[in-house]
C-alpha positions as CSV (number, residue, x, y, z in Angstrom):
1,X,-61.5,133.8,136.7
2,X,-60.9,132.0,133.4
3,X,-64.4,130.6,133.4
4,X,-65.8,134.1,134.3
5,X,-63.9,136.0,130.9
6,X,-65.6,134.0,128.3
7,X,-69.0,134.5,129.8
8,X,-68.3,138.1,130.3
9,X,-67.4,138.6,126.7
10,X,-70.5,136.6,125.5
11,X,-72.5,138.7,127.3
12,X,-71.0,141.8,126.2
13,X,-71.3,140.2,122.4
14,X,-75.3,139.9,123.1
15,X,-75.8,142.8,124.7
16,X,-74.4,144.8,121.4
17,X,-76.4,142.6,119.5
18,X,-80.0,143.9,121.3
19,X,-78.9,147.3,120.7
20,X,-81.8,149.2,118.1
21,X,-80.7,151.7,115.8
22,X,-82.0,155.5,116.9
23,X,-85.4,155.9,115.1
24,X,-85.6,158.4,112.7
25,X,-87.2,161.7,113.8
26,X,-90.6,162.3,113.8
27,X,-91.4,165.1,111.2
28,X,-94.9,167.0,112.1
29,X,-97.7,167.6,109.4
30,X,-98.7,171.2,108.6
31,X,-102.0,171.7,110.4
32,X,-104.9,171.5,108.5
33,X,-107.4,174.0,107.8
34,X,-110.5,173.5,110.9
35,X,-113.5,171.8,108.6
36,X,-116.4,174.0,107.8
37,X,-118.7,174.5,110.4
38,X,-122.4,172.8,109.7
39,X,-124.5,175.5,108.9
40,X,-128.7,174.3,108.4
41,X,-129.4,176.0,105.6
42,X,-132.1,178.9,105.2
43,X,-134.1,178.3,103.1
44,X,-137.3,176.2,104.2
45,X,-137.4,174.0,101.2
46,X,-133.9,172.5,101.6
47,X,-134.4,172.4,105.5
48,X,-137.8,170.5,104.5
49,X,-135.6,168.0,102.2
50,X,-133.0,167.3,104.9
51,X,-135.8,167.3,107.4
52,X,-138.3,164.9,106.4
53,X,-140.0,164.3,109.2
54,X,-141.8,167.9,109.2
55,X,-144.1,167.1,106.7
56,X,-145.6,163.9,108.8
57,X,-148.1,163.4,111.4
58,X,-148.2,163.5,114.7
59,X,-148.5,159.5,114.9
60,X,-145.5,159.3,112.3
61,X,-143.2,161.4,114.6
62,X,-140.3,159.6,117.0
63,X,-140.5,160.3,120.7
64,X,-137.7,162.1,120.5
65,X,-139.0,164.4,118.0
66,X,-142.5,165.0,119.4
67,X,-140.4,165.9,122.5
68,X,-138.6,168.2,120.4
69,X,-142.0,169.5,119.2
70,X,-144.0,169.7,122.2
71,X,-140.6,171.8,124.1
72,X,-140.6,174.5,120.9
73,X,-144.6,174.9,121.5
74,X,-144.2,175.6,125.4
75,X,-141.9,177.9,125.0
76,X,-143.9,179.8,122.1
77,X,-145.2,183.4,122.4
78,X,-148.2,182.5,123.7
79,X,-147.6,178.8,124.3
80,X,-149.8,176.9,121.5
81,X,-150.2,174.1,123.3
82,X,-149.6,172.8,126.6
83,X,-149.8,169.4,126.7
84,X,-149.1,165.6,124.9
85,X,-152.7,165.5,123.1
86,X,-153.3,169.7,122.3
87,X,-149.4,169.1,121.1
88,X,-150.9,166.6,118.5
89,X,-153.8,167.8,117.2
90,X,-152.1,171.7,117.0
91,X,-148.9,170.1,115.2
92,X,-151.4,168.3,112.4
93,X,-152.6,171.9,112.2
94,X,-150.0,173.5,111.0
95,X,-148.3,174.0,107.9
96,X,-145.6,173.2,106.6
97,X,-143.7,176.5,106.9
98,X,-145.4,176.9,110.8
99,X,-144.0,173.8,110.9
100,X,-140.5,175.2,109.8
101,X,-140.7,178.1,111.9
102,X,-141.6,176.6,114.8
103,X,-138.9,174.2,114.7
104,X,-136.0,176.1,113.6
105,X,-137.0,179.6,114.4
106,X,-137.6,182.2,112.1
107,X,-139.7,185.8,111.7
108,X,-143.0,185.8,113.2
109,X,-145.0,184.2,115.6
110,X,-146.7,180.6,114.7
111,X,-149.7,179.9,115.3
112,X,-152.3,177.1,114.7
113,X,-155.2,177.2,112.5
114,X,-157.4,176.2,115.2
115,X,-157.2,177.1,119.0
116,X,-156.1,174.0,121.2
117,X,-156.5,174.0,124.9
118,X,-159.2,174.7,127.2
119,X,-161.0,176.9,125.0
120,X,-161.4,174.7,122.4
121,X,-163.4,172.4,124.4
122,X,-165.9,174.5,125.3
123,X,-169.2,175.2,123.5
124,X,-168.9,178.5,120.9
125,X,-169.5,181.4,122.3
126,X,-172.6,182.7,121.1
127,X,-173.4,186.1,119.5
């Protein structure tokens, strides 16, 4: 029992020892305002400078983007074109604000300079 008090009390000794202090509380921030939602902005000329890639060619265009193209153009009232090539050679034909409108919507329909699809194709129609 003698042996068994002196390793007792340096056990209790150690055990004090490994104690940690209480942390201090945790004190919340105020909430911060929400950040301003990204609006694109309306006019056409800064939406052209943020934008860049309106203003190239067909061939200059990402894959991603000339999918973004050729979707807008299906779903156009009428459709101006319907598939990969008329999707070129209608996009080169447009101006820059048809390009604009196209892509992010606006008043009015847009529509190409010249006619791509079938019609286009075939011979003039005569007088």
């Amino acid at each position: 029992m003698l042996r068994v008090l002196p390793l007792l009390l340096v056990l209790a000794v150690a055990a004090g020892g490994c104690q940690r202090e209480k942390s201090p509380l945790v004190v919340a921030m105020e909430p911060r305002p929400n950040p301003p939602v990204f609006k694109p902005p309306d006019n056409p000329r800064e939406r052209l400078r943020q934008n860049r890639w309106l203003a190239q060619f067909w061939e200059e265009l990402t894959p991603s983007q000339r999918r973004r193209v050729e979707a807008r153009m299906r779903r156009s009232q009428p459709p101006i074109a319907s598939n990969q090539e008329g999707a070129g050679l209608a996009w080169d034909a447009l101006g820059l604000a048809e390009r604009d409108r196209l892509v992010f919507g606006g008043a009015g329909s847009v529509r190409p300079a010249t006619t791509v699809g079938a019609e286009a194709a075939g011979p003039p129609p005569s007088p």
